[in-house]
VOSEKE-714425 format. One record per residue (C-alpha): residue in three letters; x, y, z. Coordinates in steps of 0.02 Angstrom, whole numbers, padded with zeros to 5 digits, always signed. Example, Ala and Ser with C-alpha at 12.3 -4.5 7.8 and 13.67 -1.06 7.14 Angstrom:
BEGIN
ala+00615-00225+00390/ser+00684-00053+00357/
//
This chain:
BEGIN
unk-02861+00066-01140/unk-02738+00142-01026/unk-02563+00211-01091/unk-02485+00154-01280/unk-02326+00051-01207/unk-02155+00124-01251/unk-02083+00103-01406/unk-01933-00021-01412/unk-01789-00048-01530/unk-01748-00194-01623/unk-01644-00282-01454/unk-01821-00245-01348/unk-01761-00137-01243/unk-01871+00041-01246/unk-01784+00206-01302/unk-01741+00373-01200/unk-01888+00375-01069/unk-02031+00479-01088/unk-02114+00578-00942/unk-02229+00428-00893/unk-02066+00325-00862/unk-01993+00447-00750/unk-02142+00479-00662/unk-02143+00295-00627/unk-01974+00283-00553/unk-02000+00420-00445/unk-02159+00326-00384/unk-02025+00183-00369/unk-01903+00283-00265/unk-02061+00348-00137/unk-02150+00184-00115/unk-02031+00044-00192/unk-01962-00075-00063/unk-01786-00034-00057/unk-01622-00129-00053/unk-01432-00046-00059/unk-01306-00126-00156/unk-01113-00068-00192/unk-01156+00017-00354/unk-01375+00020-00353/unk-01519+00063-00266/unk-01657-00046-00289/unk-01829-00018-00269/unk-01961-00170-00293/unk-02130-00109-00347/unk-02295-00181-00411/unk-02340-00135-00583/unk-02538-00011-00578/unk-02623-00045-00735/unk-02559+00091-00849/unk-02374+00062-00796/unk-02401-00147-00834/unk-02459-00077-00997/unk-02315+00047-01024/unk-02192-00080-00975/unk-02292-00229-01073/unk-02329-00318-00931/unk-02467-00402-00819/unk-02539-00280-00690/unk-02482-00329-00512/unk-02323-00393-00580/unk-02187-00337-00475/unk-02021-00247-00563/unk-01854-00207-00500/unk-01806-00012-00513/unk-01593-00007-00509/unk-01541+00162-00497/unk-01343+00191-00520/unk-01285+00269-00348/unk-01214+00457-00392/unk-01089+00432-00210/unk-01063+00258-00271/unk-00850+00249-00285/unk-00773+00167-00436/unk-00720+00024-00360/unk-00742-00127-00483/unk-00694-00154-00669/unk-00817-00143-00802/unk-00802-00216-00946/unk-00972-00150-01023/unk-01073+00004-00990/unk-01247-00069-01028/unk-01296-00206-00923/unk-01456-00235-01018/unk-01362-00295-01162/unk-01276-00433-01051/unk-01457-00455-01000/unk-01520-00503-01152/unk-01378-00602-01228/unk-01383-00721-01070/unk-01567-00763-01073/unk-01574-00904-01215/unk-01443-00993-01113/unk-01519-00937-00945/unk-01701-00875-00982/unk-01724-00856-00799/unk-01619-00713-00763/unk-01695-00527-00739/unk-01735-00449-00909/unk-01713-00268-00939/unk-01866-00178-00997/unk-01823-00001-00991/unk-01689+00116-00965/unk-01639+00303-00938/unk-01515+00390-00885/unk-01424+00298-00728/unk-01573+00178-00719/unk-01660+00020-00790/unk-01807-00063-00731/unk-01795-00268-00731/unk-01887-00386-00704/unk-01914-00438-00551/unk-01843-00615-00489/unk-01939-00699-00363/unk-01851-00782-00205/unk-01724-00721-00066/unk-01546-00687-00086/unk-01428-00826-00037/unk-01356-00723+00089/unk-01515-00721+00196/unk-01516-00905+00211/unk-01340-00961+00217/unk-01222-00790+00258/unk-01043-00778+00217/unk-00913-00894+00308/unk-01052-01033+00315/unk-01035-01191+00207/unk-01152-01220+00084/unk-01233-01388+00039/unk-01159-01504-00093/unk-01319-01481-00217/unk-01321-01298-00196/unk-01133-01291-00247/unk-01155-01395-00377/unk-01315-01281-00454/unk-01187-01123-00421/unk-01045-01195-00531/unk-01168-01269-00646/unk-01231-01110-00685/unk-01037-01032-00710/unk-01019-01195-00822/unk-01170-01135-00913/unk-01104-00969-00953/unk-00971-01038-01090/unk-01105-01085-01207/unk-01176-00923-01244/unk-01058-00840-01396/unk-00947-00709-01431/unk-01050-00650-01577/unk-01202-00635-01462/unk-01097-00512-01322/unk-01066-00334-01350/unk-00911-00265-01448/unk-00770-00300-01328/unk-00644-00142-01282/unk-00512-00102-01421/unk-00363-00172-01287/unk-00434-00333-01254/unk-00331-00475-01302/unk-00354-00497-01478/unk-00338-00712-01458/unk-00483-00799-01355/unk-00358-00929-01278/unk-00224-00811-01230/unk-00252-00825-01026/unk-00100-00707-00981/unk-00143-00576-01077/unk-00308-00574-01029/unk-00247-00560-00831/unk-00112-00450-00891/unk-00277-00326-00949/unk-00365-00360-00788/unk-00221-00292-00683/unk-00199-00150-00798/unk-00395-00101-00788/unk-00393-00109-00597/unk-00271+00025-00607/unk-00345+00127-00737/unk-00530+00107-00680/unk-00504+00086-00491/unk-00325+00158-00405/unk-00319+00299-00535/unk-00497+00381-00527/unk-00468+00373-00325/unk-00300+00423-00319/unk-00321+00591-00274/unk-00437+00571-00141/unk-00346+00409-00059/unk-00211+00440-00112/unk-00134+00484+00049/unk-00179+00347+00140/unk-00146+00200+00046/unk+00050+00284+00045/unk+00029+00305+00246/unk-00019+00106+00224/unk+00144+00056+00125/unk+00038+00039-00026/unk+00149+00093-00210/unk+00069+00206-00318/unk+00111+00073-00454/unk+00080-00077-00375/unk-00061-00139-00493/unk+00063-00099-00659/unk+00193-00173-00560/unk+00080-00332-00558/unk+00040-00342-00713/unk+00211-00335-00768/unk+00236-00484-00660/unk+00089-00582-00732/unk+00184-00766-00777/unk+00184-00884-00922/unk-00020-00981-00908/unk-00093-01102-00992/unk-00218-01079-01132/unk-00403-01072-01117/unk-00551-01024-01206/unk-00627-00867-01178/unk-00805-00853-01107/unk-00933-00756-01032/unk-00906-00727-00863/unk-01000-00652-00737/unk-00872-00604-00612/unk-00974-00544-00453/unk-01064-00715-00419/unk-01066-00694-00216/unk-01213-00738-00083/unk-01296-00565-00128/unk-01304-00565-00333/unk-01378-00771-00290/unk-01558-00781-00292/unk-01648-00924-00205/unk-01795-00947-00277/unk-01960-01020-00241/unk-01997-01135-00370/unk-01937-01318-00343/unk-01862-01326-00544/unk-01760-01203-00510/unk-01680-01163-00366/unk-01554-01023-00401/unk-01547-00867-00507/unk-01400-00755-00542/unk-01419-00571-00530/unk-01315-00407-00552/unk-01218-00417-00726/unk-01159-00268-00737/unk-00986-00318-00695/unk-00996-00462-00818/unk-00861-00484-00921/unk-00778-00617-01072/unk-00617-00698-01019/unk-00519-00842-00950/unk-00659-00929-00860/unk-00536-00994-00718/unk-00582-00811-00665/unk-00737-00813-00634/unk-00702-00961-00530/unk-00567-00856-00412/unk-00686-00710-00401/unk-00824-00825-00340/unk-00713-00923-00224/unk-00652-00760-00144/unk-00799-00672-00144/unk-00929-00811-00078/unk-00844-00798+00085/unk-00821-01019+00092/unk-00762-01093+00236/unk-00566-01127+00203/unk-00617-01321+00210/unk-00759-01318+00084/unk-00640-01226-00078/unk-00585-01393-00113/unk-00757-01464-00150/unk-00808-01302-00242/unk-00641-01322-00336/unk-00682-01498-00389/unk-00874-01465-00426/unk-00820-01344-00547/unk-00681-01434-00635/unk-00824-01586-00638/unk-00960-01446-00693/unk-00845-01391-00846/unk-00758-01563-00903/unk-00958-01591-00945/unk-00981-01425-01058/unk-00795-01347-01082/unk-00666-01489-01068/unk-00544-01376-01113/unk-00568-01213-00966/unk-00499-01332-00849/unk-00329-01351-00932/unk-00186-01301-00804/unk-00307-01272-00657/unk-00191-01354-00523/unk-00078-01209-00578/unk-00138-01055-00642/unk-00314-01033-00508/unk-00182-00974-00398/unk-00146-00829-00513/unk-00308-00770-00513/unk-00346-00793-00336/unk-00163-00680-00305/unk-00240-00524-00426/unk-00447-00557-00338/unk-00343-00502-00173/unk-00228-00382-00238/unk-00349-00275-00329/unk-00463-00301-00191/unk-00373-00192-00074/unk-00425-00027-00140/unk-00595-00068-00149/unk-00591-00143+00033/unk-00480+00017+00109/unk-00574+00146+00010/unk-00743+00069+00059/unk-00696+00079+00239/unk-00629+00255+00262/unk-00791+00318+00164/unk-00882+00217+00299/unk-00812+00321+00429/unk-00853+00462+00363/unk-01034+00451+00397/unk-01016+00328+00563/unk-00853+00383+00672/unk-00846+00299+00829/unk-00707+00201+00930/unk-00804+00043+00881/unk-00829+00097+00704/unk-00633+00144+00674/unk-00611-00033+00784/unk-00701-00118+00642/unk-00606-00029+00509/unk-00447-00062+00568/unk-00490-00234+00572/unk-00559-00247+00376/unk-00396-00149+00329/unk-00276-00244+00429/unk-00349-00419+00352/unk-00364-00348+00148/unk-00185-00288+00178/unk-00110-00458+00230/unk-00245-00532+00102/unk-00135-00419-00033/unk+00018-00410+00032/unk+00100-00564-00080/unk+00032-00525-00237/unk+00075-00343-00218/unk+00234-00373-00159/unk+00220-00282+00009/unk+00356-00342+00112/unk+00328-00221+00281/unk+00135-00221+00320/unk+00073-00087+00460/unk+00004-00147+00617/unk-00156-00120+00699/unk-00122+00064+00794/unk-00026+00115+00636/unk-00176+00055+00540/unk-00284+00135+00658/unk-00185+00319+00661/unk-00186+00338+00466/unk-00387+00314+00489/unk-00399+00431+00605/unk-00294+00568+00518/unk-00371+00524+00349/unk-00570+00558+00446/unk-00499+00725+00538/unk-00429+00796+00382/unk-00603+00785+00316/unk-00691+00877+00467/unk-00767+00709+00521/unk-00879+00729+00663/unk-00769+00637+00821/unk-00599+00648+00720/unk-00572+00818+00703/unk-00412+00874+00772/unk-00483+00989+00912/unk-00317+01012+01006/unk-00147+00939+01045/unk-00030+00917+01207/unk+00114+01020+01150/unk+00304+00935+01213/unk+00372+01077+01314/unk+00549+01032+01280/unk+00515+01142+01123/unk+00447+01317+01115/unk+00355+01365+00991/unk+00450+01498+00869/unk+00365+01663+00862/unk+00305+01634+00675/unk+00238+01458+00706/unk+00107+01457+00860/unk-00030+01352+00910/unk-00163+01402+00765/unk-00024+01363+00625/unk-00014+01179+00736/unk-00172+01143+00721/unk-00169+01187+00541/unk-00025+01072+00495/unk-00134+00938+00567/unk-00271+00964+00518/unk-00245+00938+00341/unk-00095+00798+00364/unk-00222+00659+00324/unk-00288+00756+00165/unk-00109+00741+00078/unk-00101+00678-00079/unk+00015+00514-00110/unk+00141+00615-00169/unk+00165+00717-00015/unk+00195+00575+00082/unk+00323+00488+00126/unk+00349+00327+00228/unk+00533+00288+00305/unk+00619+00166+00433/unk+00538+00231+00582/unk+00433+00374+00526/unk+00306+00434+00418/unk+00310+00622+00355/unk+00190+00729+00276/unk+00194+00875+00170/unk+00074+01009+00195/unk+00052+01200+00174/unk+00002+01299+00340/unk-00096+01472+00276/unk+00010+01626+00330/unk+00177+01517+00344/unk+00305+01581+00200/unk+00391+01384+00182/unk+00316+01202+00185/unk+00312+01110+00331/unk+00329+00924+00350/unk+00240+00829+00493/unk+00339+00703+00568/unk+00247+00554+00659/unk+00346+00389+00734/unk+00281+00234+00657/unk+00221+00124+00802/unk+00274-00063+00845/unk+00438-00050+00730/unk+00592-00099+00811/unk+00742-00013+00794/unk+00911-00121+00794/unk+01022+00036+00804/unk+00962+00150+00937/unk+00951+00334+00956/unk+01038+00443+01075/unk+00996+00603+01084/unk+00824+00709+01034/unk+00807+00768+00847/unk+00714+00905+00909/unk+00866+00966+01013/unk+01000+00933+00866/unk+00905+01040+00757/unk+00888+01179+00875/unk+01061+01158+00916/unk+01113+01173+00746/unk+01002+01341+00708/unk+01066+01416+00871/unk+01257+01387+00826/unk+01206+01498+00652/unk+01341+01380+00549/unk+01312+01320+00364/unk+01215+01176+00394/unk+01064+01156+00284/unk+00954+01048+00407/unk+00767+01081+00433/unk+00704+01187+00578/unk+00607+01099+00730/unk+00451+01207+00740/unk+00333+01104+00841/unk+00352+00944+00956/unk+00195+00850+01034/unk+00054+00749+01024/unk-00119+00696+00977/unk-00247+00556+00975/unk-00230+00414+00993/unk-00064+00468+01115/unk+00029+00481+00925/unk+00171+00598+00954/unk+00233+00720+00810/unk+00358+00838+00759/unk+00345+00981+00649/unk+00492+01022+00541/unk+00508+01154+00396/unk+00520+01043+00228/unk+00691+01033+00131/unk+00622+00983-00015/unk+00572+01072-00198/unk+00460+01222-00157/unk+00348+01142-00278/unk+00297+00999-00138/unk+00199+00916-00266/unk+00368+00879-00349/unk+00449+00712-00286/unk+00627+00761-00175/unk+00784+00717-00273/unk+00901+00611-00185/unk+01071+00572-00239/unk+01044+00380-00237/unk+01218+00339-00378/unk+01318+00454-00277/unk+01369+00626-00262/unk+01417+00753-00384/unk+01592+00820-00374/unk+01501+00998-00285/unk+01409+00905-00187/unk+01549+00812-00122/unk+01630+00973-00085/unk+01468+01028-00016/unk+01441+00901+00096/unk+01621+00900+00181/unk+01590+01073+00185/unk+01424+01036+00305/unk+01517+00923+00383/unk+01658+01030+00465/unk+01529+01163+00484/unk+01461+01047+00642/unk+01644+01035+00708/unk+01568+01233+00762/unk+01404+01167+00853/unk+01420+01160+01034/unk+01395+00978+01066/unk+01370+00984+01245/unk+01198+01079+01233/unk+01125+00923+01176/unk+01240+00788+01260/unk+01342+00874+01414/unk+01427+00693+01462/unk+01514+00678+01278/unk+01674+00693+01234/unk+01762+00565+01333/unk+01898+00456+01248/unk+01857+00297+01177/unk+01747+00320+01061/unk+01791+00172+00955/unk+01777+00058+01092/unk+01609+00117+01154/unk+01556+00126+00959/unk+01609-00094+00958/unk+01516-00119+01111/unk+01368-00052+01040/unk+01383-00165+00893/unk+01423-00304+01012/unk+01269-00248+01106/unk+01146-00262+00944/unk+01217-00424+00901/unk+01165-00475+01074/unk+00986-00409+01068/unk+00944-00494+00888/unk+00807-00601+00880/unk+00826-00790+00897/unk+00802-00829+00725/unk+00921-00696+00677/unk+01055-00747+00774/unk+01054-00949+00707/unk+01038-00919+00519/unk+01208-00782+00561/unk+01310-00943+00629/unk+01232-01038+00492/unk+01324-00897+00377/unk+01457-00893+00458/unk+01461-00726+00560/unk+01535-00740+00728/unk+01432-00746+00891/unk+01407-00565+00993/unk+01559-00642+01107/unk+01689-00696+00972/unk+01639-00523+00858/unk+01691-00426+01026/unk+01874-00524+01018/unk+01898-00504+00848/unk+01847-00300+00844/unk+01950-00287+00994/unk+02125-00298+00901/unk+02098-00141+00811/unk+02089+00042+00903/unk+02087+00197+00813/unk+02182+00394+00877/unk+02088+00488+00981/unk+01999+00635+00908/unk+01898+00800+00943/unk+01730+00768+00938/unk+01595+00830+00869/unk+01390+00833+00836/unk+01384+00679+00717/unk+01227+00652+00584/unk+01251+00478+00616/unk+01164+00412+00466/unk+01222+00507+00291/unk+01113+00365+00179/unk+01071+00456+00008/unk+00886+00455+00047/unk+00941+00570+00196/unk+01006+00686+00078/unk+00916+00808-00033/unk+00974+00914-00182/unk+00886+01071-00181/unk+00925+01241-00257/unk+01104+01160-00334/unk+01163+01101-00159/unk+01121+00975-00036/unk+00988+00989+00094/unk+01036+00859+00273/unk+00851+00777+00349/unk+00827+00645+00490/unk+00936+00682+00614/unk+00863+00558+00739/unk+01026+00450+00732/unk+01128+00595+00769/unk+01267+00569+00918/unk+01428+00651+00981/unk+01592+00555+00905/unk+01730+00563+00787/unk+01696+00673+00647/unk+01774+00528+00557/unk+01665+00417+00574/unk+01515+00514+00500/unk+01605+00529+00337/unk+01664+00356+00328/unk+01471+00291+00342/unk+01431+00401+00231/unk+01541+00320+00108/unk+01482+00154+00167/unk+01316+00197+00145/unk+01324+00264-00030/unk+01398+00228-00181/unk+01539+00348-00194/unk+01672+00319-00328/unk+01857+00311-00275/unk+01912+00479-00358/unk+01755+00577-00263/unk+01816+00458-00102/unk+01966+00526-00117/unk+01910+00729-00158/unk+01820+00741-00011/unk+01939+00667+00117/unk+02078+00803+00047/unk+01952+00953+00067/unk+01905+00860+00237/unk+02071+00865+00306/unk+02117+01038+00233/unk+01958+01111+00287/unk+01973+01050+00471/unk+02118+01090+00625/unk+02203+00948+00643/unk+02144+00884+00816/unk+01972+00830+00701/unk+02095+00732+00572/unk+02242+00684+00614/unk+02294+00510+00594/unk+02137+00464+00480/unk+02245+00394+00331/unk+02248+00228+00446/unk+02118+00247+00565/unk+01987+00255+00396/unk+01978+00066+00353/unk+01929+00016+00535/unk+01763+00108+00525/unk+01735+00061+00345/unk+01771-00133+00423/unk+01652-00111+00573/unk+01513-00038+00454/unk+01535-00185+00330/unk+01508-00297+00477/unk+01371-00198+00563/unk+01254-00201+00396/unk+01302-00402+00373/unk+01191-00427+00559/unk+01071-00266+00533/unk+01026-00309+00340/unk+00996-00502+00389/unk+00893-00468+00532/unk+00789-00359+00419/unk+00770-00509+00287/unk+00728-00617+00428/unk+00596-00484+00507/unk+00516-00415+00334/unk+00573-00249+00465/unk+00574-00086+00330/unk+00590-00190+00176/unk+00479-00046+00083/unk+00632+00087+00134/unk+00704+00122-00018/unk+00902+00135+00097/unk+00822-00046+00132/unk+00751-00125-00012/unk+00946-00081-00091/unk+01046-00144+00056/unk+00962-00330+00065/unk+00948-00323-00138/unk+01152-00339-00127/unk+01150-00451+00031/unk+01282-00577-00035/unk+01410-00441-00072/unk+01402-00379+00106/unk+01397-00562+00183/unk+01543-00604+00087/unk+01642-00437+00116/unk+01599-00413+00306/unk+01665-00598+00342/unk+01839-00559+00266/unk+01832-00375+00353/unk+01834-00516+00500/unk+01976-00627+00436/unk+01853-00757+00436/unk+01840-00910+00302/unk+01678-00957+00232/unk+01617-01101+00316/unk+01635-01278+00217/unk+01483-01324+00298/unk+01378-01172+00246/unk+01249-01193+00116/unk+01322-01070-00026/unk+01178-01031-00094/unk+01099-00981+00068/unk+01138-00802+00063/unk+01073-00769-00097/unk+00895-00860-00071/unk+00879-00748+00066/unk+00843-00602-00031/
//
């Protein structure tokens, strides 16, 4: 008689397995054909006699054994936990589909579906044929007519109306954050913030989602690619859908996205697919195609936005198991195109390139002791000996775990991206510096940060600036620097930067800093300074950046107005300041540069840093952040009382002309960055072209120039 078949429950789907049931998934896992998916392993097996009878079916029937993959990420959104129940509410309006008929812990066995996958005959990037596109957004069409009542309770946050289509992409965003970034977050953390990606880009998304048209709610399957299509053998019916677990009940212009995206079409074939499916539904839901010209878009925007953790997350996993130059070739690749796929609906204004792409890969493998990434050595700079406390070993430390840092650690500027790590042994948190590769910089630097910062710890004044520890480089020819952190000794604390403005003692503070550099020996770091003329070489620089702008740049600046690099240079030229003593200069006081720690202010980035006017560094300070007249005016008394007078005298006059020559430096620099997309996700950036029209308007009467009757008004302020 063979074995009594399991008992099943009401829905037909058997209870908690018994040992016979495990006994024959383990025969499944030995001598199953197998098949890998994202989430499942799949084993195919024919059914012995006393296993057909267990599982009340024929014997030599073949089943499908999914087991849930324990190393499998979270990388999609599920709506339901128990795919069987999907199973078996889809089958009077699909009776074709798999069936579940049993289940355990982190397994089911299905029925099995005969046929090949879709991807086997017709891979991704192919066009399909018209009648197979049609049968695909038939059977999305066919979906909407199984009922709410007949689907598993949905989640207590779901949108409690059935036509309500921005809510219901409102929750989608909000679950890909909750079910996807978040669970990964610590792990990848790291690198998506070494990738310009926002911890909160998903909620920032969702709070974005825009005014949509109405639609019913359906059931939707939302995975429906090449892989989860089943051709099948039978001439009735030629294709199957598989893999519900992802299945969901929304806005059915979703499922449409998901499948457009995910299908891999041809660019020239979404129109037809597009029009299929409105066809399709006009026959069975009139009303799902409401507002499609519009609102597909919206859903097509989140499919690639979400899509980018999956995609990155997938790939650095990858690499973990198969590091090669090829492999992280690959990667780079797949990274490179999900970022530009996202970078619109995320908002992500400043995408990485290729080697910077390619670095953050590499760090993120060697942190994790990936065979052929490991960071096995580095070329130290010699310019820089290594302090007595901080050698070689405490190097290779640093980097070692750089790529490990969680999001929070790191931090991605202008022109570099630092790192916060602990080094075992060291008393203080070190930060690891590396240059960004292919960014331009508009305002060039003149001396070496590394040598300021000794400089300044040589000299023994009150300067609170980091300490250069260690200076050189490592694969693939990325250069670093080492520098002790400034920051909150708890490093998992974000820094605090004054970004409304000083207090009243830190404006003492920093003036304080500020005459303490007058004391550094400049010419340690720059032995031809200290000539006259600073101002003049200061304009010609400016003149010299107008002159090197791109193309673009340089026409939409007539077209608002702003002189050409040879009429700036006349009208600059009427104004000279008094000559000076000069000192070491920080060169670029933004508040993002400066760090409140331990109730003072901390000074970091001193790549900018030159020999000039002491001045001038506190006038772009000013420029740079919002400082109040009454604290304006505080710190240019203790300024001038704090300093001899060959550092201050005639600055009462001499002030304006650097505030006017910063004014008019930030009208070219800020443009050319809203022309470039250069830094946009700085956060001295992001607030500089935000108030674009203010400077445009200010810098052209710093010039004594009118605005333009031909100029477009508006122009300025679409720019940003």
């Amino acid at each position: 008689m063979g074995a009594p078949p399991l008992p099943r429950p009401v829905h037909g789907v058997p209870v908690a397995p018994d040992d016979r049931l495990l006994s024959f998934v383990a025969r499944a896992t030995r001598c199953g054909t197998a098949t890998r998916g994202h989430h499942n392993r799949n084993y195919v097996l024919e059914l012995d006699g006393p296993e057909a009878r267990l599982l009340g079916r024929e014997p030599g029937t073949s089943v499908t054994v999914r087991i849930r993959r324990a190393e499998a990420l979270p990388v999609v959104i599920r709506t339901w936990d128990n795919e069987d129940e999907i199973l078996g509410a889809v089958k009077d309006a699909l009776p074709h589909v798999p069936q579940c008929l049993a289940k355990g812990p982190r397994f089911a066995v299905h029925s099995y579906v005969e046929g090949v996958p879709l991807s086997s005959v017709c891979a991704n990037g192919k066009p399909l044929d018209t009648l197979l596109v049609r049968a695909l957004v038939g059977l999305l069409a066919q979906m909407t007519r199984i009922r709410r009542s007949a689907l598993p309770p949905l989640p207590l946050h779901w949108p409690s109306n059935d036509t309500d289509s921005q809510a219901f992409l409102r929750t989608l965003a909000h679950l890909a954050d909750e079910q996807i970034r978040r669970p990964n977050w610590t792990a990848f953390g790291g690198l998506f913030a070494a990738l310009g990606i926002p911890e909160d880009a998903l909620i920032r998304l969702a709070e974005r989602t825009p005014a949509m048209t109405r639609r019913p709610f359906s059931l939707l399957h939302a995975d429906l690619h090449r892989d989860n299509v089943i051709v099948s053998y039978g001439e009735s019916l030629p294709l199957i859908c598989v893999d519900w677990e992802l299945a969901t009940y929304g806005d059915p212009l979703h499922d449409l996205a998901t499948h457009l995206v995910r299908m891999r079409y041809p660019d020239h074939q979404w129109p037809e697919v597009i029009g299929a499916w409105e066809e399709a539904m006009r026959r069975v839901r009139p009303a799902a195609v409401n507002g499609l010209g519009r609102d597909l878009q919206h859903y097509l925007d989140f499919e690639r936005a979400q899509s980018v953790f999956p995609d990155v997350m997938r790939v650095a996993q990858a690499l973990e198991h198969t590091y090669s130059q090829k492999a992280l070739d690959e990667a780079t690749a797949e990274v490179e195109r999900a970022l530009h796929a996202a970078a619109r609906p995320l908002g992500l204004r400043s995408l990485p390139g290729p080697k910077e792409i390619e670095r953050a890969l590499h760090r993120w493998g060697a942190s994790r002791g990936v065979p052929g990434a490991q960071v096995v050595g580095w070329t130290p700079d010699r310019r820089l000996p290594l302090p007595d406390d901080f050698g070689e070993r405490e190097v290779l430390d640093a980097l070692s775990v750089e790529g490990a840092a969680p999001a929070g650690r790191v931090f991605k500027g202008t022109a570099h991206l630092n790192t916060v790590v602990r080094v075992p042994g060291f008393c203080h948190p070190v930060v690891v510096r590396r240059r960004l590769p292919d960014v331009t910089r508009r305002e060039p630097h003149f001396l070496s940060e590394h040598a300021v910062l000794r400089s300044i710890e040589e000299a023994k004044v009150a300067v609170n600036a980091p300490k250069a520890l260690a200076l050189g480089e490592t694969h693939p020819n990325d250069g670093f620097a080492i520098h002790t952190y400034m920051g909150p000794e708890d490093i998992d604390r974000s820094p605090d930067h004054p970004v409304h403005g000083l207090l009243p003692h830190e404006a003492d503070g920093l003036v304080d800093q500020l005459c303490a550099l007058t004391r550094v020996d400049y010419r340690h770091v720059d032995p031809a300074a200290g000539e006259p003329g600073f101002h003049s070489w200061l304009r010609h620089e400016l003149v010299r950046l107008v002159v090197a702008l791109p193309r673009k740049t340089q026409q939409l600046a007539r077209q608002l107005g702003l002189p050409d690099a040879g009429r700036l240079d006349q009208i600059l030229s009427r104004q000279e300041v008094s000559h000076r003593e000069p000192s070491l200069l920080h060169g670029d006081l933004n508040p993002w540069n400066l760090v409140r720690r331990d109730g003072g202010l901390s000074i970091i980035d001193w790549e900018m840093a030159f020999v000039g006017d002491p001045l001038y560094d506190l006038v772009r300070h000013m420029h740079l952040t919002p400082t109040r007249p009454e604290t304006r005016d505080r710190m240019f008394r203790r300024w001038e009382r704090n300093l001899p007078p060959e550092y201050t005298r005639d600055w009462r006059k001499d002030w304006q002309v650097y505030r006017r020559l910063e004014v008019v430096r930030s009208a070219y620099i800020d443009l050319d960055r809203i022309v470039t997309g250069a830094s946009l996700d700085a956060p001295n950036v992001r607030r500089a072209v935000a108030s674009y029209a203010v400077t445009l308007e200010v810098a052209t009467g710093a010039l004594g120039l009118p605005v333009r009757a031909t100029a477009n008004p508006y122009l300025a302020r679409a720019l940003v």
